[in-house]
C-alpha positions as CSV (number, residue, x, y, z in Angstrom):
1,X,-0.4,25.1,-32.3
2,X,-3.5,26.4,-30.7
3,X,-4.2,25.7,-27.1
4,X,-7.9,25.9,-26.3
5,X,-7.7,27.1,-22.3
6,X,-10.4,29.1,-20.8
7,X,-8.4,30.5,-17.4
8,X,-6.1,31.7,-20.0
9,X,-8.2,34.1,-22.2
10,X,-10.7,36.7,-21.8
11,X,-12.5,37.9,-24.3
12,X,-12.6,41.8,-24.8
13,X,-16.6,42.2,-24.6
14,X,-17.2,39.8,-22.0
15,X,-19.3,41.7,-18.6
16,X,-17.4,42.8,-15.9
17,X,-18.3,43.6,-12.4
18,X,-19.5,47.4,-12.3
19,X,-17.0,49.6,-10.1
20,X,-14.4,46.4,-9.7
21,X,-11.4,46.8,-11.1
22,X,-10.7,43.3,-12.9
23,X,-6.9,43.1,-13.8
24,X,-6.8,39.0,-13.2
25,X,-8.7,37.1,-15.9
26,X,-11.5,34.8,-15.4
27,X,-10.2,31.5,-13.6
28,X,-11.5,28.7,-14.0
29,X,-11.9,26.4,-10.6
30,X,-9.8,22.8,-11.4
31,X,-10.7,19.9,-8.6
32,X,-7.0,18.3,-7.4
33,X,-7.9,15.3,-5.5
34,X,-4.5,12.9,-5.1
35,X,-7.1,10.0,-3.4
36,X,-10.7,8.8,-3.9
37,X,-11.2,8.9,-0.2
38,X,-9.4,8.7,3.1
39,X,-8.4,5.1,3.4
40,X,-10.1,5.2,6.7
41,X,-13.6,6.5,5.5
42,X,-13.7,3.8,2.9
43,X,-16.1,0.3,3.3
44,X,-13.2,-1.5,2.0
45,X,-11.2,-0.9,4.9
46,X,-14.0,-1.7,7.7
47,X,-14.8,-4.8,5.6
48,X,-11.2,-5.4,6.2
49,X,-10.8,-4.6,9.7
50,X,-14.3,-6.7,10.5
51,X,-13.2,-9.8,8.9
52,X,-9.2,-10.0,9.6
53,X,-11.1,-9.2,13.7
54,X,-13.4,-12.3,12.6
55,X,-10.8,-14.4,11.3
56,X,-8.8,-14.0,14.7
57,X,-11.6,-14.7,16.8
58,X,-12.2,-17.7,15.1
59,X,-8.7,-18.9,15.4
60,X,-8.3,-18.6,19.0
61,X,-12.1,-19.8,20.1
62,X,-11.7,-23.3,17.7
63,X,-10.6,-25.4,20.0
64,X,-9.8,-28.6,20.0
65,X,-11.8,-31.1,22.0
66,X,-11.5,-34.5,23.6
67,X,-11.6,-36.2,20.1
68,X,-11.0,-33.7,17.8
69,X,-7.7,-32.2,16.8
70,X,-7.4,-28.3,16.4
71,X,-8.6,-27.3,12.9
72,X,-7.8,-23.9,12.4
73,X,-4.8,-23.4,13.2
74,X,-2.8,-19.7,13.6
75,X,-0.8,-20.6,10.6
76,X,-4.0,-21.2,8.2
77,X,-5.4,-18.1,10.0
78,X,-2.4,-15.8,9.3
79,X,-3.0,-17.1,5.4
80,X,-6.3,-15.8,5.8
81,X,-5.3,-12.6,6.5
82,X,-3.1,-12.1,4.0
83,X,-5.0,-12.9,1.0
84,X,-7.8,-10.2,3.0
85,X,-4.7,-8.2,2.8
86,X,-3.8,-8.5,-0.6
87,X,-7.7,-8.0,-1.6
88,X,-7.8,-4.7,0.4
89,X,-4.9,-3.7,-1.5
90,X,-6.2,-4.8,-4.9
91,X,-9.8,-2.9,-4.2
92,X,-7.7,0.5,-3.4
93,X,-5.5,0.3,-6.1
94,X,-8.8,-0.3,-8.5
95,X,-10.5,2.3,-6.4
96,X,-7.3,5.0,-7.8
97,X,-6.8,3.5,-11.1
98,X,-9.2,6.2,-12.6
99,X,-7.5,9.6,-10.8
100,X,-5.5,11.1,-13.1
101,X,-2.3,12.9,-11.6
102,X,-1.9,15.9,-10.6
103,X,0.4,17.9,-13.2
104,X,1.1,21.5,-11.2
């Protein structure tokens, strides 16, 4: 079986560095990244952060008035912010569905 790896080989004739001794072949620089991004540099989270703040704010300033019950209440709030939570979630795991592991 033949491998085809270029770290791994040098050829014989290839130039070398005049007065350096070179006794490590030629490597070949490989990219590791383990995550897209920092979870915290990402506009899915401050898109997150924003509208689970905004969802909040909206449940404690709805009020309810002299004729009017109270329509948002905490518990339809806090479902709010779990489906943002779940979405967040979805979005990052989409967002590291294409990095292929690190095999060292």
């Amino acid at each position: 079986m033949t491998t085809n790896n270029p770290a791994a080989t040098r050829r014989a004739d290839a130039p070398t560095t005049p007065g350096v001794a070179n006794a490590h072949p030629t490597r070949v620089a490989t990219r590791r990244g383990e995550e897209t991004k920092a979870f915290y540099k990402t506009t899915e989270f401050i898109v997150f952060i924003v509208a689970t703040i905004g969802v909040l704010l909206a449940s404690y300033l709805v009020r309810s008035t002299d004729a009017h019950d109270d329509y948002f209440l905490a518990d339809k709030a806090w479902l709010y912010i779990v489906v943002l939570s779940v979405g967040y979630m979805v979005s990052r795991g989409l967002a590291k569905a294409g990095n292929r592991p690190n095999d060292a």
